[in-house]
Backbone bond lengths (Angstrom), bond angles and torsions (degrees), N, CA, C in turn:
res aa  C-N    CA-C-N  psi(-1)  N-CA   C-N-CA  omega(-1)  CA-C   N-CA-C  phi
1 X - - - 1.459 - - 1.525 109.37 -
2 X 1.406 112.32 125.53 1.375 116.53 163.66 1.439 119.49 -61.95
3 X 1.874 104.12 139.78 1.821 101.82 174.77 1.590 115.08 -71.43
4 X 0.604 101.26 -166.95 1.566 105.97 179.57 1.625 106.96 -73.68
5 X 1.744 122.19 -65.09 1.186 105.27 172.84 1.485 128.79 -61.38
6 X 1.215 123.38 -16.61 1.838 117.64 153.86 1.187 116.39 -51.88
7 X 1.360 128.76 -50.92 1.554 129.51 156.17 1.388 122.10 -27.09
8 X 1.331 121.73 -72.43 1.091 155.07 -169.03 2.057 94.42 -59.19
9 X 0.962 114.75 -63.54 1.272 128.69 -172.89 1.456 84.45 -65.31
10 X 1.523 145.08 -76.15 1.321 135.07 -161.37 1.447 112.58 -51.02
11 X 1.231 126.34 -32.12 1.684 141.12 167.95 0.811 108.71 -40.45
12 X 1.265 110.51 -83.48 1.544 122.49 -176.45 1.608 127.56 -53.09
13 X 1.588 107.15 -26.34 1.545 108.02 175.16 1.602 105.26 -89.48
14 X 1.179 111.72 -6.62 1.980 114.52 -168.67 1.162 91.16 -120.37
15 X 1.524 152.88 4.78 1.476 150.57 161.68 1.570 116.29 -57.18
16 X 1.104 124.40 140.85 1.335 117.09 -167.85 1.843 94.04 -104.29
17 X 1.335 124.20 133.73 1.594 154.57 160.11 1.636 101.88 -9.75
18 X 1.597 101.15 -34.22 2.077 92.40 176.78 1.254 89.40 -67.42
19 X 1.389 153.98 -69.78 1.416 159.83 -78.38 1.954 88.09 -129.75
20 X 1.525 114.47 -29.25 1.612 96.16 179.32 1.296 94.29 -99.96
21 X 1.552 142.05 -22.66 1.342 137.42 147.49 1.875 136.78 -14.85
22 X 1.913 82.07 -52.49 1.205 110.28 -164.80 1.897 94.75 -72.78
23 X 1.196 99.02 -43.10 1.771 118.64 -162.70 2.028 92.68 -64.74
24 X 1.709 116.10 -47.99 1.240 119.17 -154.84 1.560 85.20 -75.44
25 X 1.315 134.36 -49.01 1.608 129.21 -166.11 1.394 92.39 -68.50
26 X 1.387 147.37 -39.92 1.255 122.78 165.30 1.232 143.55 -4.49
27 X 1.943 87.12 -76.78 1.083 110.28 -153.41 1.821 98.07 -98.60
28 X 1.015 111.23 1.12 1.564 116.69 166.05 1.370 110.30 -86.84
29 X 1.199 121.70 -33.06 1.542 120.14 170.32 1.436 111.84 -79.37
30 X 1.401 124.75 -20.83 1.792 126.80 161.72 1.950 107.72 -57.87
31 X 1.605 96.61 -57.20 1.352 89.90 -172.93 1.338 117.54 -71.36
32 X 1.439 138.83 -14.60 1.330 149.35 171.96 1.464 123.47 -81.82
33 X 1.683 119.06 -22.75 1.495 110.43 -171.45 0.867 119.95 -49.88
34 X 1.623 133.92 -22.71 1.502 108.80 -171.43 1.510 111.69 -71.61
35 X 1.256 121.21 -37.44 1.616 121.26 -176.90 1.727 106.63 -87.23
36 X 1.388 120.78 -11.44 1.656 108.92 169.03 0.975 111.50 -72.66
37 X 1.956 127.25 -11.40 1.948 104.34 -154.16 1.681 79.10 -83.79
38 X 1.653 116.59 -29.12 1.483 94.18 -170.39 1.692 131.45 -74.92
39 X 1.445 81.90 -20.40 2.097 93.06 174.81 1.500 123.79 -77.83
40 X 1.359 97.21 -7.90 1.214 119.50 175.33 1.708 108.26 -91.98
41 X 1.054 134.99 -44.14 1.638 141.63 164.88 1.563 94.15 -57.66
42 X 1.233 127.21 -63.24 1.319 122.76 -179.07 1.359 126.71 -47.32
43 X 1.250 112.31 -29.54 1.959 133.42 -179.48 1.448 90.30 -74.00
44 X 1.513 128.62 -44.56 1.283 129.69 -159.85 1.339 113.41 -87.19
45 X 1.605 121.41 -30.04 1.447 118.81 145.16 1.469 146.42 -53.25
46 X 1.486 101.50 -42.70 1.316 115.38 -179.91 1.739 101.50 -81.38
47 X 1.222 130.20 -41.87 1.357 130.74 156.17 1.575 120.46 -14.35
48 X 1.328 102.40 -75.33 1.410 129.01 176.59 1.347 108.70 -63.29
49 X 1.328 121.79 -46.13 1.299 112.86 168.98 1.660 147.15 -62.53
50 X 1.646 85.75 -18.19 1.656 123.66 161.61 1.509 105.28 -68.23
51 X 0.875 109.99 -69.14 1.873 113.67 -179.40 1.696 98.25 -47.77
52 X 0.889 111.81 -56.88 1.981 118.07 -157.70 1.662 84.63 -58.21
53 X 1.471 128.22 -48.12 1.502 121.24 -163.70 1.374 89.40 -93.96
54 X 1.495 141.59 21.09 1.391 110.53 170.52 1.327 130.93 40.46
55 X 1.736 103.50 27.42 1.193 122.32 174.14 1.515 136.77 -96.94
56 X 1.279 125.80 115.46 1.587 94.27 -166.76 1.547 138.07 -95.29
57 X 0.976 146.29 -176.11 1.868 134.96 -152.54 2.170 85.70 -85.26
58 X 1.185 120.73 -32.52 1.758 97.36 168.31 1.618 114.66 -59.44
59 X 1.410 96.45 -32.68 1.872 91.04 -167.32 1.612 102.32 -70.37
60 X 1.140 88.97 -35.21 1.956 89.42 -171.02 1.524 104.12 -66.96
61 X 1.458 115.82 -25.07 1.568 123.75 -174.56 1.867 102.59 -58.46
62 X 1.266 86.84 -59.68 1.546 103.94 -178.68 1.620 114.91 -52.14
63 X 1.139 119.04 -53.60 1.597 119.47 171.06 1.223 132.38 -49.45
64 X 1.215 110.38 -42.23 1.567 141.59 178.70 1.398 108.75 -79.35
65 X 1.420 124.91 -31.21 1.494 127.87 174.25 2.041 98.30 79.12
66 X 1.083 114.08 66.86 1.436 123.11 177.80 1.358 112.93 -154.34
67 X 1.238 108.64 169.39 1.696 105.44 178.32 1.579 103.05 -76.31
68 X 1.267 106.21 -169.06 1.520 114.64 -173.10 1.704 101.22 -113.51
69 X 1.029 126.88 -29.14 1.841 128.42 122.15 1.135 112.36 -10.26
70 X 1.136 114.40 -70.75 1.752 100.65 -156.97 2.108 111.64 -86.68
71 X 1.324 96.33 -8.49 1.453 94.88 172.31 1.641 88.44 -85.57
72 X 1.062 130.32 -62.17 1.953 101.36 179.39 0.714 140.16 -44.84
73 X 1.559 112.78 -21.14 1.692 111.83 163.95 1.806 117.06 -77.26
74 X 1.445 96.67 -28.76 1.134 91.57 162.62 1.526 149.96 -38.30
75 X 1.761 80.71 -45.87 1.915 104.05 -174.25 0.845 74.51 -89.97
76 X 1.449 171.46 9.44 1.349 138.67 154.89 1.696 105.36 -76.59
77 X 0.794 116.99 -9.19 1.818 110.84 -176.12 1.690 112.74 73.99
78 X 1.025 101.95 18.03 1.505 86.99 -159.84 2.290 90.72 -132.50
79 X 1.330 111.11 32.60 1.565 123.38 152.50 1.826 119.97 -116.11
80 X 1.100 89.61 136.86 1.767 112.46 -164.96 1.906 86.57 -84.92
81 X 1.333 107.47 96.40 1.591 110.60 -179.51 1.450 104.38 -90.41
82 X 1.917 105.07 154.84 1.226 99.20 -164.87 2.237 90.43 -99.33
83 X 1.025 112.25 -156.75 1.622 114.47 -176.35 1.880 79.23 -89.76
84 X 1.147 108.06 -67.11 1.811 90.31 -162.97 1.393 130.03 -40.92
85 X 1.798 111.03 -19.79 1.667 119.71 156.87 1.198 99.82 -63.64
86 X 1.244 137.30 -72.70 1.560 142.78 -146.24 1.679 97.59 -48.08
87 X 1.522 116.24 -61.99 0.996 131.80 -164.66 2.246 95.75 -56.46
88 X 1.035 108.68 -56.84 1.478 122.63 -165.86 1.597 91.05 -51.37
89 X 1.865 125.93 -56.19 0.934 119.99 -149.68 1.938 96.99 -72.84
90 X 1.347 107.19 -36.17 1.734 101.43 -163.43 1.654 106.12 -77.28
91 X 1.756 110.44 -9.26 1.334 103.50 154.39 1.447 131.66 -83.49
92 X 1.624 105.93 -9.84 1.486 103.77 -179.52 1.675 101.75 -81.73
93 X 1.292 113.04 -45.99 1.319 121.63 -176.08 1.481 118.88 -65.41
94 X 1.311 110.55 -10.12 1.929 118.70 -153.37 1.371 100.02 29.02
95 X 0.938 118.12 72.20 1.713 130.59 154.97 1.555 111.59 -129.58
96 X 1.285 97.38 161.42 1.559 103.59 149.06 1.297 123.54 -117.03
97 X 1.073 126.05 125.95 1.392 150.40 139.55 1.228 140.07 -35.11
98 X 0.731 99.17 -88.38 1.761 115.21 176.45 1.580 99.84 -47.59
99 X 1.442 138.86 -53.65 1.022 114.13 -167.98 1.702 113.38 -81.19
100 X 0.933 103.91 -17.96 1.922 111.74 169.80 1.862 108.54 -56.28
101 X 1.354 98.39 -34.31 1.413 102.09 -159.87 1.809 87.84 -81.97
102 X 1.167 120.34 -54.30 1.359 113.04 -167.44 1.284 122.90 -99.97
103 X 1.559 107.37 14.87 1.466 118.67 168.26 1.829 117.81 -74.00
């Protein structure tokens, strides 16, 4: 009978690349929560704010001067935005942001 760390050691060398993937996005979202819960409120504004303008994530690409990539990563909540996005996006949208998010 194998001990536990022979187990453990056979896992990990016979684990398939989704499963150490799965483990590395983890633990990148452990070391990041404090600044995702807010990029994540922010994804959920500008989201909503897309729908309300019947606008779509190319048009906002175009306004903002960015790819149409990087507004999907956006709505994913999961990009570390700098203030000159924030500022770009609540002028593309004429919204505010920032104070929704930390109101």
């Amino acid at each position: 009978m194998k001990t536990a760390a022979e187990q453990i050691a056979f896992l990990e060398e016979h684990s398939s690349s989704e499963s150490s993937k799965w483990r590395e996005k983890a633990e990148w979202r452990r070391a990041n929560r404090d600044w995702l819960r807010y990029s994540r409120k922010i994804a959920i504004v500008v989201a909503l704010s897309l729908e309300e303008l019947n606008m779509s994530q190319k048009q906002l690409a175009e306004i903002v001067g960015c790819s149409p990539q990087y507004v999907s990563k956006l709505l994913k909540g999961e990009e570390n935005l700098t203030l000159e996005t924030l500022c770009k996006l609540e002028r593309a949208l004429n919204r505010p942001i920032m104070q929704k998010v930390f109101a």
